[in-house]
C-alpha positions as CSV (number, residue, x, y, z in Angstrom):
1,X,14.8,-15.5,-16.5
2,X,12.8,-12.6,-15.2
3,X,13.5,-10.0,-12.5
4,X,12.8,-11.0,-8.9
5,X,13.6,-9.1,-6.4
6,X,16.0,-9.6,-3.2
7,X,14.0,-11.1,0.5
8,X,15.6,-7.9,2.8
9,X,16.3,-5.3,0.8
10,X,13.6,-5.6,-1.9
11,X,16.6,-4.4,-4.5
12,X,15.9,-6.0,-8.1
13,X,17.7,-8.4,-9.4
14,X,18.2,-8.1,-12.8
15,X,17.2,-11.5,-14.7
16,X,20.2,-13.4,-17.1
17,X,19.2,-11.2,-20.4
18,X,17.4,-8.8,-19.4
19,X,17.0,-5.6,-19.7
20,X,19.4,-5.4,-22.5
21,X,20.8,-1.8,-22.9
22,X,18.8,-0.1,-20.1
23,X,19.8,-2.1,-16.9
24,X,21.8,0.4,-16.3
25,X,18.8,3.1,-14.7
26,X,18.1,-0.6,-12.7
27,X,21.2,-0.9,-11.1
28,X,21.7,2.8,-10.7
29,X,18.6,2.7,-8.6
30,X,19.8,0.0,-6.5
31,X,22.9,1.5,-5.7
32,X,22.3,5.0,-5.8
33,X,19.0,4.7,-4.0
34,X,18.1,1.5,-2.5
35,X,21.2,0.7,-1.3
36,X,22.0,3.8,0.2
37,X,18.7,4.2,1.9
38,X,19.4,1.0,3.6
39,X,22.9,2.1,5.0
40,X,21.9,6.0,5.5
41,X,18.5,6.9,4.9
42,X,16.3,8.0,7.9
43,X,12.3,7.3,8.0
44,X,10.1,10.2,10.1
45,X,7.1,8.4,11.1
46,X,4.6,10.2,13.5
47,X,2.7,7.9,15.9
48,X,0.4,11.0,17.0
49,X,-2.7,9.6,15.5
50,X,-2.4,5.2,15.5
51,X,0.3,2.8,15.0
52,X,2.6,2.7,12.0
53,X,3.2,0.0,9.3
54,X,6.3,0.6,7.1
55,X,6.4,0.8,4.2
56,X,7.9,-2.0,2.4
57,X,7.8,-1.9,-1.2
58,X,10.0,-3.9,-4.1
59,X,12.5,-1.6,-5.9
60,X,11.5,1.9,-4.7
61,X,11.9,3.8,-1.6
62,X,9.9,2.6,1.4
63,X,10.0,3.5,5.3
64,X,11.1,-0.5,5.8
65,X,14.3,-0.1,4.1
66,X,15.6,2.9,6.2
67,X,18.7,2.4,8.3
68,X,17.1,5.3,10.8
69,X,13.6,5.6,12.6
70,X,12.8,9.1,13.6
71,X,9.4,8.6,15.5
72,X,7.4,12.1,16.2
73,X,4.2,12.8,17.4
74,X,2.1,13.5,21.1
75,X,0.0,10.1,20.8
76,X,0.1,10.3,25.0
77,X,-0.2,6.4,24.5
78,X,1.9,4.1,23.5
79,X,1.8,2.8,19.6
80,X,3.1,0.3,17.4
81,X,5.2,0.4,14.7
82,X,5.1,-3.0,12.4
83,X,7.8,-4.1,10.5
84,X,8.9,-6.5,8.2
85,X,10.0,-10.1,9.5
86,X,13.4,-10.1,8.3
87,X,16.6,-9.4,9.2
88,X,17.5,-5.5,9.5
89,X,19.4,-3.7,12.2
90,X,17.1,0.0,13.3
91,X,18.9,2.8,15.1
92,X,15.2,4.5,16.6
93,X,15.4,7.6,17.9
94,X,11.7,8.1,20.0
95,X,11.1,11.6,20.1
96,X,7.3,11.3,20.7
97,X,5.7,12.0,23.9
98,X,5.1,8.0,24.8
99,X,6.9,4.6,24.6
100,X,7.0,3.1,21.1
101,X,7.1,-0.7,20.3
102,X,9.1,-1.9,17.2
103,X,7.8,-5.4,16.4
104,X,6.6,-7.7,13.2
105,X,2.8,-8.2,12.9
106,X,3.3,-11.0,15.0
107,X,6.1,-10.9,17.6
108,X,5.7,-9.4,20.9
109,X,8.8,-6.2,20.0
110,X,11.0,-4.2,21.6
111,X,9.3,-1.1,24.0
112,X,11.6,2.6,23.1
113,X,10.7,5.0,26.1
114,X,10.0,8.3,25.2
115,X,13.2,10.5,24.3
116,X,15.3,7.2,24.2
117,X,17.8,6.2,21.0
118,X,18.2,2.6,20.4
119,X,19.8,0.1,17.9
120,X,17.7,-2.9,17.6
121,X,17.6,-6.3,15.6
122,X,15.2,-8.5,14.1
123,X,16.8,-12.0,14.9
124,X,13.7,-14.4,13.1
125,X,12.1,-14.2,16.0
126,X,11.7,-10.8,17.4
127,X,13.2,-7.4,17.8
128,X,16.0,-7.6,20.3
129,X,17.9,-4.7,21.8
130,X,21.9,-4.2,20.2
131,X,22.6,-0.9,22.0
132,X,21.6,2.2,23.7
133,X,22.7,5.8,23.3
């Protein structure tokens, strides 16, 4: 069976005989990286210029996979940033000098006033507000 890789987390999943001898560097990357980013790891994205599609890439790092949003920038308007549709909990911190939505290609989103810190939740349907700092 081949590799495939996981729906949220985009961490590889190592086929039944694969890999024989060097899954290890596989599983060190999922753990040590992937993983990690996912529970820790913070994505600076700047809105100055347009709206923002993370990253979201199998089995390297990517924006999408980031527990933490750090949005930066002077856009003076308010922008966009797309996201995957699938489950994931964001803690945003807005820095930027406007409201920033967080929302799939398709769902309306959550708005994130300027100099505002949220934890938000993609529940299927659309990003929905968890907390505010």
């Amino acid at each position: 069976m081949a590799s495939t890789y996981s729906t949220s987390l985009r961490i590889e999943l190592i086929g039944n005989g694969d890999q024989s001898g060097t899954w290890g560097t596989t599983t060190n990357n999922n753990l040590g990286t992937l993983i990690e980013q996912a529970i820790a790891g913070t994505a600076s994205i700047d809105v100055t210029a347009a709206d923002v599609t993370l990253t979201n890439l199998n089995g390297v790092s990517d924006q999408a996979r980031c527990a933490a949003i750090l949005v930066t920038g002077t856009p003076g308007v308010s922008r966009n940033i797309i996201a995957p549709a699938v489950s994931k909990l964001f803690v945003i911190s807005n820095t930027s000098n406007a409201a920033v939505v967080i929302k799939t290609a398709t769902s309306t989103g959550y708005s994130i006033a300027s100099n505002n810190t949220v934890l938000v939740y993609y529940n299927g349907t659309d990003f929905i507000l968890v907390g505010q700092a």
